[in-house]
VEXFIKE-234473 format. One record per residue (C-alpha): x, y, z; residue number from 1. Coordinates in Angstrom, 1 decimal, decimal comma. Example, Ala and Ser with C-alpha at 12.3 -4.5 7.8 and 13.67 -1.06 7.14 Angstrom:
// residues 2
   east  north     up num
   12,3   -4,5    7,8   1
   13,7   -1,1    7,1   2
***
This chain:
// residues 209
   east  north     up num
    4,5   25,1   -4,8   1
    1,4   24,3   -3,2   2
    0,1   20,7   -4,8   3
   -2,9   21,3   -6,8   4
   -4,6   18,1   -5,9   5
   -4,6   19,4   -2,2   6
   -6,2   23,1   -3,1   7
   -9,3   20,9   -5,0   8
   -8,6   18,0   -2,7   9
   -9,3   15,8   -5,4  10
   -7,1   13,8   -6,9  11
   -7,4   10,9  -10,2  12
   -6,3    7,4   -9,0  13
   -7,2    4,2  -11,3  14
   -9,8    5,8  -13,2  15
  -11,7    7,3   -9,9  16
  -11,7   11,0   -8,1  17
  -10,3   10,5   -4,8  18
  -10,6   13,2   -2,1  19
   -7,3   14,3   -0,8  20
   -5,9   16,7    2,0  21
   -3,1   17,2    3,9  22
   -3,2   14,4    5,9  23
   -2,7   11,5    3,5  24
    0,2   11,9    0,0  25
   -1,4   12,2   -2,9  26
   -0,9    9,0   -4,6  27
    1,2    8,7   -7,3  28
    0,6    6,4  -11,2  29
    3,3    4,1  -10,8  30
    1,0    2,9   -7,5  31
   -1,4    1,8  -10,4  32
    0,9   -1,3  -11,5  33
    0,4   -2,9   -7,8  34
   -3,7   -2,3   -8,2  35
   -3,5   -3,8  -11,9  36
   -1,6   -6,9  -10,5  37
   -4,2   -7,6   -8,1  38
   -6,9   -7,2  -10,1  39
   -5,8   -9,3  -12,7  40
   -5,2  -12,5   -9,9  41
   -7,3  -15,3  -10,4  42
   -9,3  -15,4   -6,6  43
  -11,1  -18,0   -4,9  44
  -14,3  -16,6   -3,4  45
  -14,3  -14,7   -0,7  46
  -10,5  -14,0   -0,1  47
   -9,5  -11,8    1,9  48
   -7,0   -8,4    1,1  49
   -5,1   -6,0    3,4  50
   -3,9   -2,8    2,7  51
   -1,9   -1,7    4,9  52
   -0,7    1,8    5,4  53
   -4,0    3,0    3,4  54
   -3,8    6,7    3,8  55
   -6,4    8,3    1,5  56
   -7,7    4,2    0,3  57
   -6,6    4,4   -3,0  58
   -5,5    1,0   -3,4  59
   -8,0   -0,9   -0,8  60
  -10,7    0,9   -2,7  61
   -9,6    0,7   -6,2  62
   -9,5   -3,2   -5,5  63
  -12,6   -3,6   -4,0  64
  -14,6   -1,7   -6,6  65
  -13,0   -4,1   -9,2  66
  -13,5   -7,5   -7,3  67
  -16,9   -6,5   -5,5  68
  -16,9  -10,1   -4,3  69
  -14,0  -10,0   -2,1  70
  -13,4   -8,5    1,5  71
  -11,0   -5,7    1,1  72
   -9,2   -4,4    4,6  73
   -7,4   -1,0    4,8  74
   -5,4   -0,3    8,0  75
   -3,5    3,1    9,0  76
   -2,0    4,0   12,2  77
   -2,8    7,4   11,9  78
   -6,7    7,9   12,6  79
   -7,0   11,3   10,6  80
   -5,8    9,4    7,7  81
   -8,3    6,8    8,2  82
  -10,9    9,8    8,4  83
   -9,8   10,5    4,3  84
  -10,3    6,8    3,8  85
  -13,6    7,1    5,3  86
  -14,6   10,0    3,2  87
  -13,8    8,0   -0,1  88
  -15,4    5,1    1,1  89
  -18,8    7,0    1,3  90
  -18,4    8,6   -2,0  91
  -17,1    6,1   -3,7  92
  -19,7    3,7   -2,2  93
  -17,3    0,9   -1,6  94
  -19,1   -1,2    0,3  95
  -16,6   -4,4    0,9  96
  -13,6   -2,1    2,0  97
  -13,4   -1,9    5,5  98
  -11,4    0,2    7,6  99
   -9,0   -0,9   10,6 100
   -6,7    1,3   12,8 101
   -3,4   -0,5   13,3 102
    0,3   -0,5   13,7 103
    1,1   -2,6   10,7 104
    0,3   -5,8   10,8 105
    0,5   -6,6   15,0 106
   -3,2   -6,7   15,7 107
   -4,5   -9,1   13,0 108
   -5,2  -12,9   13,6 109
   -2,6  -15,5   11,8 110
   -3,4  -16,9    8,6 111
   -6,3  -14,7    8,3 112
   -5,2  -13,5    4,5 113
   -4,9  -14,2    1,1 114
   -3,3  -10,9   -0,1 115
   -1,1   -7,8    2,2 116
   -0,3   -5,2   -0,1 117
    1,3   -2,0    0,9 118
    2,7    1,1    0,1 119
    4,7    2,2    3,2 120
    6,9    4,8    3,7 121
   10,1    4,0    2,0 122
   11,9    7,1    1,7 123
   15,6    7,5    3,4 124
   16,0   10,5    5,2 125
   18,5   12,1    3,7 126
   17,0   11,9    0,1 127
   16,8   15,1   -2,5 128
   13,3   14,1   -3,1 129
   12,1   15,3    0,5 130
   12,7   19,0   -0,2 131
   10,0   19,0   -3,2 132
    7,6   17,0   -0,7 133
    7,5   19,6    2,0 134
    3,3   19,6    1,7 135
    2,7   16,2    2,2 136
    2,7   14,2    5,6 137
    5,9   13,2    6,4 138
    5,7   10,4    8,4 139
    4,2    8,5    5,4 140
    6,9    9,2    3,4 141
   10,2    8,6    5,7 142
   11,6    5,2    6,8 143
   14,6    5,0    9,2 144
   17,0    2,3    8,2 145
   17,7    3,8    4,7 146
   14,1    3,8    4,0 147
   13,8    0,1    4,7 148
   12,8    0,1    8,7 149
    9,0    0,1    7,8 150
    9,3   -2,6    5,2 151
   11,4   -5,0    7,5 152
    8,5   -4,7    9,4 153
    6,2   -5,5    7,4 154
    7,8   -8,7    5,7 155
    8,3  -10,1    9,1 156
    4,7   -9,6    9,9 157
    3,2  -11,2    7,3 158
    4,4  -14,4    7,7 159
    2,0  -14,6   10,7 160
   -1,1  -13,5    9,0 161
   -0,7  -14,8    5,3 162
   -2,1  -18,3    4,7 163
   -0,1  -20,3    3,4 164
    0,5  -19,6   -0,4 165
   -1,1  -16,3    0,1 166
    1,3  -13,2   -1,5 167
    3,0  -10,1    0,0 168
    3,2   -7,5   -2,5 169
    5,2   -3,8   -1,6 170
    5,9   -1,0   -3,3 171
    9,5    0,9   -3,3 172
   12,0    3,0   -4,1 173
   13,7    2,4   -7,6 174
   16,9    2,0   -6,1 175
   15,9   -0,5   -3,3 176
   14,7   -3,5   -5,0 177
   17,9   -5,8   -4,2 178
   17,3   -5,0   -0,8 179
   13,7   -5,9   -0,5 180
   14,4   -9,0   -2,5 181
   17,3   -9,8    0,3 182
   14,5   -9,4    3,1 183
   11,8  -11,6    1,2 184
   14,0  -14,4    1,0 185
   15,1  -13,8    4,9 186
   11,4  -14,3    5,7 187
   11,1  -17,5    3,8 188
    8,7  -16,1    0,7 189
    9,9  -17,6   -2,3 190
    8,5  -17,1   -6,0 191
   10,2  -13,3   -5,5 192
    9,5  -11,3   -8,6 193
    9,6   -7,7   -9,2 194
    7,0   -5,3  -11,1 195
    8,5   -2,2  -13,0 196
    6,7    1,0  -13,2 197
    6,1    2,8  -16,6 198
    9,4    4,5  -16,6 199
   10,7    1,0  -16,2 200
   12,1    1,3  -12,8 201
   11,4   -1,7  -10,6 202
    8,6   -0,5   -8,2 203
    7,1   -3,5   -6,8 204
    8,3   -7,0   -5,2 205
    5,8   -9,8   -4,6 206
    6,5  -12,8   -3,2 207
    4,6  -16,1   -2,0 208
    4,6  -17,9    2,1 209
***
């Protein structure tokens, strides 16, 4: 079935109508949790967040509205993404999100941020889930590697551009949170915990550099 979200490309994300296509997924509740945790951190002025992977800006723009004093980053590789980011950004009038095109995190400057957060693709691809997915763009859904390439990545990364004490927090599958905790500690982040979602399933691991 066709998602409804993409035939009113609209879609409800943290109390907010997001405008959705084809080119970005359609963001999903338990993505809320990693938006609540960040919201409720206690920030020094002016800090500085990343969200990488944006897609549609959900998460870059659901923080910035809520901490209007903070510069809020979103990066996506893909620029028609970045286009539905743009979109929301207008109607949404968030004004301290800003958009970057990027290959993860290789082009920013080190210890440049306070916060990375990210919702990469994460899915292996041999997984049941795919074949109800069909509509949305696969290539922000599928990770090689078991579904853990992209995050690898990512972990490794931040340890350049995080200052120091600043916090990486992912999303992922239910069934991968051992692993992710395996890679955090590989990358020297300690102060690991792990968010569950509101089916509790563990969704989200932070962790300090």
């Amino acid at each position: 079935d066709f998602p409804l979200d993409y035939i009113l490309n609209s879609t409800k994300f943290y109390e907010k109508e997001f405008y959705v296509d084809q080119r970005v997924l359609i963001p999903r509740p338990e993505t809320e949790i990693l938006v609540d945790y960040v919201n409720n951190y206690e920030f020094i002025d002016k800090a500085r967040i990343l969200d990488i992977g944006t897609g549609s800006g959900c998460i870059g723009i659901s923080i910035a509205l809520s901490n209007p004093q903070l510069n809020v980053y979103g990066s996506d590789y893909s620029l028609n993404a970045l286009k539905v980011a743009g979109i929301n950004k207008e109607e949404l009038n968030s004004d301290n999100f800003y958009l970057i095109n990027a290959d993860w995190l290789s082009c920013f400057r080190e210890n440049f941020f306070d916060i990375i957060v990210s919702n990469p693709p994460y899915i292996c691809e041999k997984d049941n889930h795919l074949k109800n997915l069909i509509h949305e763009p696969r290539e922000a859904l599928i990770s090689s590697d078991s579904g853990l390439c992209d995050i690898k990545k990512i972990i490794r990364q931040a340890t350049n551009i995080l200052k120091k004490n600043g916090i990486l927090i992912i999303e992922h599958g239910f069934n991968q949170s051992i692993e992710v905790r395996k890679i955090f500690e590989k990358n020297n982040f300690s102060d690991i915990s792990l968010l569950k979602d509101f089916q509790n399933h563990p969704r989200v691991t932070l962790g300090v550099f």
